[in-house]
C-alpha positions as CSV (number, residue, x, y, z in Angstrom):
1,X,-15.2,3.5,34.7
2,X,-14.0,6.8,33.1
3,X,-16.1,9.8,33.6
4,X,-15.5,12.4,31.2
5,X,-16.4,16.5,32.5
6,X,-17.3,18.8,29.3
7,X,-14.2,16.8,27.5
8,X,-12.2,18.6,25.0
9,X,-12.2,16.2,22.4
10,X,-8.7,17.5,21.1
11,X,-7.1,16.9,24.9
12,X,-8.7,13.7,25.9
13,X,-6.4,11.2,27.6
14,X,-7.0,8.1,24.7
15,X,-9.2,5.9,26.1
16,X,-12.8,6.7,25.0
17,X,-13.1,4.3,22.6
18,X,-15.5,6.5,20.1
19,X,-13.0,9.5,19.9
20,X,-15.0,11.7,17.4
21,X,-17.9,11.6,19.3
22,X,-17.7,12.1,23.1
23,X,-19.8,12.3,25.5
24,X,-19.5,13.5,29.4
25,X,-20.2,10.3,31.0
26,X,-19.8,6.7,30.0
27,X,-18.9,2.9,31.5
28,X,-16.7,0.7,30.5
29,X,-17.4,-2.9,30.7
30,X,-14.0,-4.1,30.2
31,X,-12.7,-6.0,32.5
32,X,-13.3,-10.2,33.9
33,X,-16.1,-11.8,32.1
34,X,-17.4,-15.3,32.5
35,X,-15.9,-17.2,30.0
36,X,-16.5,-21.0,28.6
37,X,-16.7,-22.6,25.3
38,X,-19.9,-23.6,23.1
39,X,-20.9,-26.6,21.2
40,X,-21.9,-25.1,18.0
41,X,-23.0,-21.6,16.3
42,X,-26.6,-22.4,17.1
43,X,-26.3,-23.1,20.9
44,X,-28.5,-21.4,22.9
45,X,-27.5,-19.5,26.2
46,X,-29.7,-22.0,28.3
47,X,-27.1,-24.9,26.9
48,X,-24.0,-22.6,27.6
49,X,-21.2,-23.6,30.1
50,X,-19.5,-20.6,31.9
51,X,-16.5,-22.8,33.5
52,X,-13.8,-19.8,33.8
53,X,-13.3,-16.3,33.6
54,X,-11.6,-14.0,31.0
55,X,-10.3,-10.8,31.0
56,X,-11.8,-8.5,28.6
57,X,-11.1,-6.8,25.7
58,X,-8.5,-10.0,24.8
59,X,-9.0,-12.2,22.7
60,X,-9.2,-16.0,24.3
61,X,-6.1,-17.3,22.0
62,X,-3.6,-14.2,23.9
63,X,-2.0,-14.6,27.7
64,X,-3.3,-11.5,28.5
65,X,-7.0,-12.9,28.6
66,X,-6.0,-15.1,31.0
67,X,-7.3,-18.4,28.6
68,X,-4.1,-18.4,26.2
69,X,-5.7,-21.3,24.1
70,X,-4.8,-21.4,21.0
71,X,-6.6,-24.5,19.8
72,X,-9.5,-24.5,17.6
73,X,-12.7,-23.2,19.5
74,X,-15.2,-21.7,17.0
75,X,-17.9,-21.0,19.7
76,X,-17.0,-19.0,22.9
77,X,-19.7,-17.6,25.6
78,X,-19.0,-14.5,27.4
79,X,-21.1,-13.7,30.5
80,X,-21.2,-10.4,33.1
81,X,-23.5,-9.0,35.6
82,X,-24.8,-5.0,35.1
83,X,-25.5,-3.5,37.5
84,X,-27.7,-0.1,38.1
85,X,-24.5,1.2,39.7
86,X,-23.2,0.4,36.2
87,X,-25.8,2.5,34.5
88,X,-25.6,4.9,37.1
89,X,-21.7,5.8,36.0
90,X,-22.7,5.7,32.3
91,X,-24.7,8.3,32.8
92,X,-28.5,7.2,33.0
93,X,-31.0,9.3,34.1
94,X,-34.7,10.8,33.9
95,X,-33.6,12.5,31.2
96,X,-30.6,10.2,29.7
97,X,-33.3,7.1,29.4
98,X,-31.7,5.7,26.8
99,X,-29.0,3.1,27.6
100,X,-27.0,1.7,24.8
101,X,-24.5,-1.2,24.6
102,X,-21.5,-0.5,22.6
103,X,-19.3,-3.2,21.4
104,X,-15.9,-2.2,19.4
105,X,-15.3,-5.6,17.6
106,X,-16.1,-9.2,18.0
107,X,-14.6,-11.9,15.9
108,X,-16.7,-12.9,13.6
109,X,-20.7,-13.3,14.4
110,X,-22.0,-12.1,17.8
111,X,-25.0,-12.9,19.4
112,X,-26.3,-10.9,22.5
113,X,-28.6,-11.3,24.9
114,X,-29.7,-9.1,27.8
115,X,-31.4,-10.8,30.9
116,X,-32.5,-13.7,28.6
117,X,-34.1,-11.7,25.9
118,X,-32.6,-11.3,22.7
119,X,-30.7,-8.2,21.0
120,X,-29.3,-9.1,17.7
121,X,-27.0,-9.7,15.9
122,X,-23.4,-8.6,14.5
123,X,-21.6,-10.2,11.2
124,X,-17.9,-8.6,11.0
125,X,-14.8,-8.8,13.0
126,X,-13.8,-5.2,12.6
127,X,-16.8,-2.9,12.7
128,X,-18.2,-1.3,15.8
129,X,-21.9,-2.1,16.7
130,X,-24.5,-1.5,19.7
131,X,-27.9,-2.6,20.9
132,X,-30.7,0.1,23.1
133,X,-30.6,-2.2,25.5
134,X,-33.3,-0.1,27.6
135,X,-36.1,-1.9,27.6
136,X,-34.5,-5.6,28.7
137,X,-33.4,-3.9,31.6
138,X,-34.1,-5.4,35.0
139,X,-37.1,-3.4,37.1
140,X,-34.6,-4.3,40.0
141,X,-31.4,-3.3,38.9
142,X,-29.1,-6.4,38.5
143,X,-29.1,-7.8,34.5
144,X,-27.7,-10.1,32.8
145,X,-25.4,-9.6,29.6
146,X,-24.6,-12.6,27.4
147,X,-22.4,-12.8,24.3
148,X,-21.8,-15.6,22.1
149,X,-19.5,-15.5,18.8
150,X,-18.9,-18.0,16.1
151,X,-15.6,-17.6,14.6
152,X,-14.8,-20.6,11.9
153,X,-11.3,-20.9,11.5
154,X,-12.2,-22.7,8.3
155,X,-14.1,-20.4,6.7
156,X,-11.8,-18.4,4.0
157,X,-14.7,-16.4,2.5
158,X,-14.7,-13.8,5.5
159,X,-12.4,-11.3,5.9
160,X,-9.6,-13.1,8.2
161,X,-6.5,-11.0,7.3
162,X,-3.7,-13.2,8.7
163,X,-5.2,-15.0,11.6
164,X,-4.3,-18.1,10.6
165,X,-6.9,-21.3,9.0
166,X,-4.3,-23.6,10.4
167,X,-3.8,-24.5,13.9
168,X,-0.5,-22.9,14.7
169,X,1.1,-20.4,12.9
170,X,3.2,-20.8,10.0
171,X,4.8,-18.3,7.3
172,X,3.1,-15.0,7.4
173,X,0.4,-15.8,9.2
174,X,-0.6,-15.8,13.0
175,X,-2.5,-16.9,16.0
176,X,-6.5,-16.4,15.6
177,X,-8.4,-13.8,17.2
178,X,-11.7,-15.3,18.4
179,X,-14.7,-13.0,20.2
180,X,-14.3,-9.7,22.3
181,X,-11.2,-7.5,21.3
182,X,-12.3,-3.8,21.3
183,X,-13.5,-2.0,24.0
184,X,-17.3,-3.2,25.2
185,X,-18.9,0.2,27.0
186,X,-22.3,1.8,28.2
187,X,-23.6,4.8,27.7
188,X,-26.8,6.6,28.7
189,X,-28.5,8.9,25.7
190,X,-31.7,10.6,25.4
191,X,-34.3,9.6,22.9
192,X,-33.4,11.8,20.5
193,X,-29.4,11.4,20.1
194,X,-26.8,11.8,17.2
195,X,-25.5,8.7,16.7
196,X,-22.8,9.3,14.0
197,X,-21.0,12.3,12.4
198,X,-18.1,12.8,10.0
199,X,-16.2,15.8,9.3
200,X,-14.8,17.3,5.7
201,X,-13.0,20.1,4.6
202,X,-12.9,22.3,1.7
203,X,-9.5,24.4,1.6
204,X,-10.4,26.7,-1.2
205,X,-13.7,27.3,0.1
206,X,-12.5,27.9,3.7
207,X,-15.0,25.7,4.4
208,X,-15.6,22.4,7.0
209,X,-19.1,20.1,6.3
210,X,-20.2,18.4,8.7
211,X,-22.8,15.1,8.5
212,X,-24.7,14.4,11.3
213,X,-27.2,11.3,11.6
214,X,-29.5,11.2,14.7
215,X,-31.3,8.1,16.6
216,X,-34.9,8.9,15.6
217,X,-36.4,11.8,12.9
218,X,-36.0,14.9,14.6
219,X,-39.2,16.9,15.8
220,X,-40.3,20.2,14.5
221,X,-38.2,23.0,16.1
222,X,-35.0,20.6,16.4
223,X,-32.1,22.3,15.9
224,X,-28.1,22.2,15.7
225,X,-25.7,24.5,17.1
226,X,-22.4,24.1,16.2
227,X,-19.2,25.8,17.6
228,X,-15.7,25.5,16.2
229,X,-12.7,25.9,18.3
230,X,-8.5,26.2,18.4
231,X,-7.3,26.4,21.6
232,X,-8.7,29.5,22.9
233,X,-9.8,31.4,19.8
234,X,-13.7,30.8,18.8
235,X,-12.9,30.1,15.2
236,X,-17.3,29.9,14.2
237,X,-20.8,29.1,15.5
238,X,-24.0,28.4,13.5
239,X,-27.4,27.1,13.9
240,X,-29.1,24.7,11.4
241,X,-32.6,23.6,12.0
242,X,-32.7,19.5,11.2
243,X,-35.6,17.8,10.2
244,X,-34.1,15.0,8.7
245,X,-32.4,11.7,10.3
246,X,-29.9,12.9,8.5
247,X,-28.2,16.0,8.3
248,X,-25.6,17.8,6.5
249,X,-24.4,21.4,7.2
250,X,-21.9,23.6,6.2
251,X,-19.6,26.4,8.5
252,X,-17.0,29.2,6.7
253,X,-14.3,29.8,8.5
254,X,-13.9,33.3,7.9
255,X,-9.8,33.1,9.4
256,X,-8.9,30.9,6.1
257,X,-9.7,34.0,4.1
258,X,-6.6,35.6,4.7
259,X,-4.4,33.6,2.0
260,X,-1.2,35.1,3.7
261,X,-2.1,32.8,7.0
262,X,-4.4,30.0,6.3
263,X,-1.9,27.8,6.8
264,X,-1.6,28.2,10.2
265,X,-4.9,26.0,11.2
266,X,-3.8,23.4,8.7
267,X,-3.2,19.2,9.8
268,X,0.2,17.8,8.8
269,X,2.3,15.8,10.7
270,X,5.1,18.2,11.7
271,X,1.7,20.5,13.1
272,X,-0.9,18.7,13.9
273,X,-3.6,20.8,14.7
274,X,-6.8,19.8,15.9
275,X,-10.3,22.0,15.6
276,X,-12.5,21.2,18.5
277,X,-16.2,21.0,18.0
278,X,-18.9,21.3,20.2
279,X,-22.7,20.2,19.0
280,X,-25.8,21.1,20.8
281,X,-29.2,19.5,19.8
282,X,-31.9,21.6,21.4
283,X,-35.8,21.0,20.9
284,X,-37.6,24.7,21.5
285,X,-35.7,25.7,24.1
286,X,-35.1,22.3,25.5
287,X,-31.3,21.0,25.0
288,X,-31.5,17.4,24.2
289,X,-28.0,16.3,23.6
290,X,-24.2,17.7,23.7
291,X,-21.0,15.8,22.1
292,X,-17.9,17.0,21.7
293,X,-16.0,16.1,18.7
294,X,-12.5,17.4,16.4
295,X,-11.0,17.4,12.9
296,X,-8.1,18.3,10.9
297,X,-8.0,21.0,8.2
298,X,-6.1,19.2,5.2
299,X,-6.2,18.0,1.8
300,X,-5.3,15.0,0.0
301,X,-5.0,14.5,-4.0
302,X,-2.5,13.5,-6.5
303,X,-0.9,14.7,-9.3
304,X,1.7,14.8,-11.5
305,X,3.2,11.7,-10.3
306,X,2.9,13.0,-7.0
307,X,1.3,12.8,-3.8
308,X,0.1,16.1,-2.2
309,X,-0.9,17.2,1.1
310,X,-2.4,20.7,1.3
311,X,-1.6,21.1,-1.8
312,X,2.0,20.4,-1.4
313,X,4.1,17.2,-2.8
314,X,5.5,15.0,0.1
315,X,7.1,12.0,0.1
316,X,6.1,9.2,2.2
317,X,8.4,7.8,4.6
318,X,6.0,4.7,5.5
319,X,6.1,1.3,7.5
320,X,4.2,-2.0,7.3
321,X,2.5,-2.2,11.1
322,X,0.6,-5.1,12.0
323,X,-0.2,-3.9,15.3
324,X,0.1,-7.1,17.1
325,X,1.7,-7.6,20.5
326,X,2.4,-11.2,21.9
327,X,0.7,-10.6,25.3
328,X,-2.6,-9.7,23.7
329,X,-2.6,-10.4,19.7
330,X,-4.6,-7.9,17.5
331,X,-6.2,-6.3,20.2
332,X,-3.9,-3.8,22.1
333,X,-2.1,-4.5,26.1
334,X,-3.6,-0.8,27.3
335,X,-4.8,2.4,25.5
336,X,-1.4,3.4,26.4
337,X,0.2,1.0,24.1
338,X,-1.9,2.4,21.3
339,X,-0.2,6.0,22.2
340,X,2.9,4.3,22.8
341,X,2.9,2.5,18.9
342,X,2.8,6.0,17.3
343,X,5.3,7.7,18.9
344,X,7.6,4.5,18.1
345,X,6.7,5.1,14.9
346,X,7.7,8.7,14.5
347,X,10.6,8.1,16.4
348,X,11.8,6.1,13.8
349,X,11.7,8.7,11.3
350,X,8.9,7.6,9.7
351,X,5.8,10.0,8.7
352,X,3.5,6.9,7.3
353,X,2.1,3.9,8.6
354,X,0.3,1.3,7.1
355,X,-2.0,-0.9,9.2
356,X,-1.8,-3.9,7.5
357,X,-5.0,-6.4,7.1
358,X,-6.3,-5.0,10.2
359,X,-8.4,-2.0,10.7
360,X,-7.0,-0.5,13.7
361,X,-8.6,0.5,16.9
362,X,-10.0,4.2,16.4
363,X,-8.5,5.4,20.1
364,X,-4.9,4.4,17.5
365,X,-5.9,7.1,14.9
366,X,-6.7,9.4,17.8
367,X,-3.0,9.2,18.9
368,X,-2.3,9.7,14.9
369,X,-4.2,12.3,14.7
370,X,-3.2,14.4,17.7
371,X,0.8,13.6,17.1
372,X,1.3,13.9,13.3
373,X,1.1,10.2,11.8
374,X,-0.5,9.2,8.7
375,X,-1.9,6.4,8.3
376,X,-3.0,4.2,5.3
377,X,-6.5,2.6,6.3
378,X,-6.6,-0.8,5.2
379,X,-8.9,-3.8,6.4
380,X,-8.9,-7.7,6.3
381,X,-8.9,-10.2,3.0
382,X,-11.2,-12.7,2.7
383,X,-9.4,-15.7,0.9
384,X,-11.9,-16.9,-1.7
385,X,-13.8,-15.2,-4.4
386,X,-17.6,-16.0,-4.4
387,X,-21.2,-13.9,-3.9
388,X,-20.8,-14.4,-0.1
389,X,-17.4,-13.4,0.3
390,X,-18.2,-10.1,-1.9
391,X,-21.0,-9.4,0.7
392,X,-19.1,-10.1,3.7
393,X,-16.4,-7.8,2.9
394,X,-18.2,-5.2,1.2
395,X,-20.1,-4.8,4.2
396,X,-17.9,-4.6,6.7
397,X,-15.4,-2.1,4.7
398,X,-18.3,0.6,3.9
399,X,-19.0,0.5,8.1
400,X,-14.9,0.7,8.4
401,X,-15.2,3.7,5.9
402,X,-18.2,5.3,7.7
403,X,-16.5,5.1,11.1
404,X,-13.3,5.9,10.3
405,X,-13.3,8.7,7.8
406,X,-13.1,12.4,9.7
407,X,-9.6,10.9,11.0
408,X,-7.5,14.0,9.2
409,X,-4.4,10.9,9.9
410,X,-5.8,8.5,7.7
411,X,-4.5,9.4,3.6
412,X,-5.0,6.3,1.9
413,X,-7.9,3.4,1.7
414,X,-6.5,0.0,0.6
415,X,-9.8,-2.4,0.4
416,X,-7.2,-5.1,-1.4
417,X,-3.9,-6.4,-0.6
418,X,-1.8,-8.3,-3.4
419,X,-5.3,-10.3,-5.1
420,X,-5.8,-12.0,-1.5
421,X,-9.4,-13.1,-2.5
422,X,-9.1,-12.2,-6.0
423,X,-6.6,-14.6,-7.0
424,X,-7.4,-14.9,-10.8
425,X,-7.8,-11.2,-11.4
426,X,-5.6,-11.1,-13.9
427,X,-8.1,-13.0,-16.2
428,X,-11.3,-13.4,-14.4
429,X,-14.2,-10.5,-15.4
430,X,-15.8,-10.8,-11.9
431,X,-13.0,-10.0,-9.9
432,X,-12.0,-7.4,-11.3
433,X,-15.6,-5.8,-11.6
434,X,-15.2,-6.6,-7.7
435,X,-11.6,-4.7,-7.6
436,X,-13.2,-1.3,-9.7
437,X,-16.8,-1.7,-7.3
438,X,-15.6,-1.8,-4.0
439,X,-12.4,1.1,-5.1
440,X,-16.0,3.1,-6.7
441,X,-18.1,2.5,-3.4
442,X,-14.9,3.8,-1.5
443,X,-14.7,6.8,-3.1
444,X,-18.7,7.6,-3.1
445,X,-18.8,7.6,0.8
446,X,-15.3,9.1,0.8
447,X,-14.3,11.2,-1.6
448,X,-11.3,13.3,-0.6
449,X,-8.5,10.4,-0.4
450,X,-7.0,8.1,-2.8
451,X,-7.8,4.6,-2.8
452,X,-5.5,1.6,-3.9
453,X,-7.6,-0.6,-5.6
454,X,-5.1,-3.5,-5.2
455,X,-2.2,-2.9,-3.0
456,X,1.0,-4.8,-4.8
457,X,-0.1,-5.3,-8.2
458,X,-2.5,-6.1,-10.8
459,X,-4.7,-2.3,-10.0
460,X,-8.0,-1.9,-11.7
461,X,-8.4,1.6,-10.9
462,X,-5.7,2.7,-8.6
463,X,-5.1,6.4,-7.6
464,X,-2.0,5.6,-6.8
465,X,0.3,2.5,-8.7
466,X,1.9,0.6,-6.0
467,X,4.5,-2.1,-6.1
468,X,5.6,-4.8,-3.9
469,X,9.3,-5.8,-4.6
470,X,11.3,-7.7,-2.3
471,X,14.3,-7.9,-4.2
472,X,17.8,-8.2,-1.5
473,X,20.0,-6.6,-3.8
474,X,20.2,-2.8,-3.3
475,X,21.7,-2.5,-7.0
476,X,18.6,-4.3,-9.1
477,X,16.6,-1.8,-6.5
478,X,18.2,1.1,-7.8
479,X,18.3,0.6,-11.1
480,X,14.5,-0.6,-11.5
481,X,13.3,2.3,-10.4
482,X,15.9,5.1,-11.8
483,X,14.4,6.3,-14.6
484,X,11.4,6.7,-16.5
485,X,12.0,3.5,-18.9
486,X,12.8,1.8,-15.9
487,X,10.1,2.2,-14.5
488,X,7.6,2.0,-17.4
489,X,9.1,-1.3,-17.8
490,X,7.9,-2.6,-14.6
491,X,4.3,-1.0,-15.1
492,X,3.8,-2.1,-18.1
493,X,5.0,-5.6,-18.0
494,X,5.4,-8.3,-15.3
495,X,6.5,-6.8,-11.4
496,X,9.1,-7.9,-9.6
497,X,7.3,-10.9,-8.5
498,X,6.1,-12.2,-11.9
499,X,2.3,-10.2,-11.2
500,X,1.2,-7.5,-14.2
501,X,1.4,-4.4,-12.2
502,X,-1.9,-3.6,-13.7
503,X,-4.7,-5.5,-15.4
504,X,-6.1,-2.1,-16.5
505,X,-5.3,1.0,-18.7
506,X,-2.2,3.0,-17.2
507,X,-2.4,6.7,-16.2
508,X,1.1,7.3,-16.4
509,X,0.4,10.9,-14.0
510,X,-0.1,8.8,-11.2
511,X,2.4,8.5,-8.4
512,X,4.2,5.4,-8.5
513,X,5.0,4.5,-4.6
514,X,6.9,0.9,-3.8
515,X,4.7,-0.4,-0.7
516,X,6.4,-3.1,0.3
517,X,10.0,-3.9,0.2
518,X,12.5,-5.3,2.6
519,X,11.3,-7.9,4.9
520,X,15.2,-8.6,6.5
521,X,15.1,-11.3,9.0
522,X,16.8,-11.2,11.8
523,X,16.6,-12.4,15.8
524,X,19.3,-13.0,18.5
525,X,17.9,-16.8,19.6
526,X,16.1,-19.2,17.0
527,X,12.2,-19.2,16.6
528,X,10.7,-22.1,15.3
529,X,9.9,-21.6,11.6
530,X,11.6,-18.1,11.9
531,X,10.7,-16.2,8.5
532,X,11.6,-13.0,6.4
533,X,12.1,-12.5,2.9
534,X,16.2,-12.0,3.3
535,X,17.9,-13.3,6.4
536,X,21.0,-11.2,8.4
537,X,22.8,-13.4,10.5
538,X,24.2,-10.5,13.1
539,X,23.6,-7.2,14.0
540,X,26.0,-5.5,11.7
541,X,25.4,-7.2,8.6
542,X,20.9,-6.6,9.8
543,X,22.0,-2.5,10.0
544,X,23.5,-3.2,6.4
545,X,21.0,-4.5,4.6
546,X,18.4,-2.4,6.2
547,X,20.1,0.6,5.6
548,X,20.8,-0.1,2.2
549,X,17.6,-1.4,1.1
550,X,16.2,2.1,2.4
551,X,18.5,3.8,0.9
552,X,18.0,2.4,-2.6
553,X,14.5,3.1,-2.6
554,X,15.2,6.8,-2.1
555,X,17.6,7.1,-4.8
556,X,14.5,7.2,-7.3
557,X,13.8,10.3,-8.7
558,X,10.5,8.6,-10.2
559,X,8.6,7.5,-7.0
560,X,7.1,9.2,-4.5
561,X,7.1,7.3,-1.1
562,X,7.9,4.3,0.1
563,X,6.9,1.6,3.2
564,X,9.5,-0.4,4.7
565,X,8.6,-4.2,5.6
566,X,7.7,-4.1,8.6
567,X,7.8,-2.6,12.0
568,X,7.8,-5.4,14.5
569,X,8.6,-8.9,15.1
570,X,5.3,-10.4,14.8
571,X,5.2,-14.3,15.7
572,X,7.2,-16.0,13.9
573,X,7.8,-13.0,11.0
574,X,11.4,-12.0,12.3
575,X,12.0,-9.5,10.2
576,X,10.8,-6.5,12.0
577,X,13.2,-3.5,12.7
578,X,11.7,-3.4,16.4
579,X,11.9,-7.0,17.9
580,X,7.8,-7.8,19.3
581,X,8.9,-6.3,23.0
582,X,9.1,-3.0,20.5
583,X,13.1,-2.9,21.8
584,X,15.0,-2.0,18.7
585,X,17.3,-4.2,16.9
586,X,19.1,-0.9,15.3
587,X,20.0,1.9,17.2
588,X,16.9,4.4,16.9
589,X,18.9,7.8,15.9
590,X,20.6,5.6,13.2
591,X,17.4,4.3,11.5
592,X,15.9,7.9,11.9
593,X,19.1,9.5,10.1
594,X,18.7,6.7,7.3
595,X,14.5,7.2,6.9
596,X,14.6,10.9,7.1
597,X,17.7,11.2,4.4
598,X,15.0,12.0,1.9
């Protein structure tokens, strides 16, 4: 349990799981589960087999669950007891009634059930979800919570990143993440609730708008009172009255006025400052609900080949992170480690990360947020193209989008990674009226960040042209991308990889960024099907190549960032510059001097 006292949502300690939206008092359910494995998708709890225990949030295939079964199992059960103690911690009172059940992923389908009555359902291994579980509760205080999820490891039209369709690990690709690995959690509402928010600024206008969405349609005399914070200083207050389930209301900052100082409240990485919110839902003079919640005051665009933040070019210094740690796969060992993976980050010298086929635990872009990292906000590939693989995805990005979107950290979306699921784009209609749909939806939920419509190669309508190019001579590097010919060549014809950079008209004011590159192997004692895109066979001749690679890539005057493959060991990928402990296999104030050099 963590019980939270009029939180500051700026100075919280990372482990609420819902960051932007806090409240006083919660429960979390984390923790050992009854655990066993099902029969089929369609098994009922009655049938179900609880034969061990598990230690959630980790997913059975990972050590730290205490399973560490790696094997097919498509079907898993999950089992606990709640108790009114339980919901007594959470929060729930006369007048919190409301209890709901938070889940912060499950891999891929779950089912719940509360004391043998049924909840719903879930589709999507990323996206957060709950259930009002309020009225299955037991008269008597003890209930029953029951989760099953269905996770084919066959099925290549869902979005499965790199978990692996085989049954061990090979090439790029790693162990499976089945069920629970987010954060499961109670907590106790009134009827009338917000239930979502997002946050976005308006520089010029000295301006923040905030959306608010509520539980139920707000009563007459509902209103909103929202106060803005830094630190100390009371920065503005107003009072909207709602009357829609949905809301949207805008503050002036009066402080951004003064063009001589404005900067000084602004979100970048070497200053990342937070604005605290506080939002009070009253009813007449009834106060119905408090959160607390932050945001950053920045901007994001592009232009003239370059990529701008408040306004200002900068170039970014970024790494491929797959977040995964061997103890506990894609789901992180402790909220700590989630702190822990940012500041490794920066310590490297790096001001960029991208999250690759994973979106990332939002208690991560907390730590992001509050310590200066951004963050390109990518999600999971399906592997096929067809109508039920364009739902599936589509679905589960927009929620991604809607959750994750006040995060000041996160720059970039990237909805597509190198035509995984859209294999024939180059020539196939559909798929690239997929590419250009999903990039369009991006942009009408969000539309104050650049999105990749195809990270790698063959963009539809890109804000940004990026290029994968694992080329291990730091010469050819150089001299692709020294000039504007150069360049142009490589946009305009086939990329390094034999893939048409584009399958779409070029806006040659674009910045041009090289995404991936790199991808040295290297480790101390063999691994089993070891695998980089280069191999060093020591220490020294590793620092070389690194540092040389790195270098190359910042000898171009043309682009405008970079992201360096990768940051850890992960399975059998060796070619991390961290090994997976997170040790480093180059001395740390030597990398930094080589990635800050530009």
């Amino acid at each position: 349990m963590t019980s939270l006292t009029a939180p500051v949502a700026s100075d919280q300690d990372g482990t609420y799981p819902r960051p932007q939206l806090m409240r006083s008092h919660w429960f979390e359910l984390d923790g050992p589960w009854d655990f066993g494995y099902g029969s089929g998708p369609d098994e009922q709890p009655t049938r179900a087999v609880f034969d061990r225990s598990i230690t959630v949030p980790y997913p059975p295939e990972s050590p730290a669950s205490g399973i560490g079964d790696t094997s097919y199992h498509p079907v898993v059960w999950y089992r606990r007891a709640v108790s009114k103690a339980d919901l007594t911690r959470a929060g729930h009172s006369e007048e919190k009634s409301r209890v709901i059940l938070h889940f912060g992923a499950v891999d891929w389908v779950a089912h719940v059930w509360l004391n043998e009555q049924f909840l719903g359902t879930h589709e999507g291994g990323q996206s957060a979800f709950s259930f009002d579980i309020t009225d299955s509760l037991s008269p008597e205080g003890e209930n029953t919570l029951i989760v099953r999820a269905f996770d084919d490891p066959h099925d290549v039209s869902i979005p499965r990143g790199k978990q692996d369709w085989l049954e061990s690990p090979h090439s790029i690709w790693y162990h499976r993440t089945t069920g629970i690995w987010q954060p499961v959690w109670l907590e106790a509402v009134p009827p009338l609730h917000i239930d979502e928010l997002s946050w976005q600024s308006d520089l010029p206008a000295a301006s923040v708008s905030l959306e608010l969405s509520f539980s139920i349609q707000p009563k007459d005399d509902t209103w909103a009172t929202i106060r803005l914070q830094f630190g100390d200083e009371p920065l503005a207050e107003a009072r909207f009255r709602v009357s829609q389930q949905t809301a949207q209301l805008q503050l002036t900052l009066d402080r951004q006025r003064n063009g001589q100082h404005y900067e000084e409240l602004l979100w970048d990485p070497e200053h990342p400052r937070l604005i605290d919110a506080t939002i009070i839902l009253t009813h007449g003079d009834e106060r119905v609900d408090t959160v607390s919640s932050y945001f950053g005051l920045r901007s994001v665009a592009t232009s003239r080949r370059r990529f701008l933040l408040n306004d200002r070019p900068l170039y970014l210094r970024s790494v491929l992170s797959q977040n995964y740690w061997p103890e506990s796969h894609l789901a992180a060992p402790s909220p700590e480690a989630l702190r822990r993976e940012v500041e490794l980050i920066k310590e490297l010298g790096f001001n960029t990360a991208r999250i690759h086929q994973k979106a990332e635990d939002p208690r991560f872009l907390f730590w992001a947020d509050r310590l200066g990292l951004l963050i390109w906000g990518e999600t999971a590939s399906a592997y096929d193209f067809n109508p039920r693989a364009v739902v599936s995805l589509t679905t589960e990005w927009m929620s991604l989008i809607r959750r994750d979107r006040s995060h000041p950290s996160i720059v970039v979306w990237v909805p597509f990674n190198e035509s995984w699921g859209l294999q024939h784009i180059a020539h196939s209609p559909q798929q690239q009226a997929f590419s250009r749909s999903l990039t369009d939806l991006t942009r009408a939920i969000d539309p104050t960040r650049p999105v990749i419509s195809n990270d790698g190669w063959e963009h539809t309508s890109s804000d940004i042209w990026t290029i994968h190019d694992y080329d291990t001579d730091p010469t050819t590097i150089i001299n692709r991308y020294a000039s504007d010919s150069s360049v142009q060549a490589v946009l305009e014809g086939f990329g390094p990889n034999g893939r048409r950079v584009s399958v779409t008209q070029l806006d040659h004011e674009q910045p041009i960024m090289l995404t991936e590159f790199g991808g040295v192997s290297y480790i101390e004692e063999p691994i089993a099907g070891a695998w980089g895109y280069s191999t060093a066979h020591n220490a020294p001749e590793f620092e070389t190549k690194v540092v040389e690679l790195i270098c190359a890539a910042q000898q171009s005057p043309i682009l405008s960032g970079f992201c360096y493959t990768q940051l850890t060991d992960t399975g059998q990928e060796t070619n991390g510059l961290l090994r997976a402990d997170r040790t480093p296999k180059i001395p740390i104030d030597k990398l930094r001097a080589t990635i800050q050099n530009r």
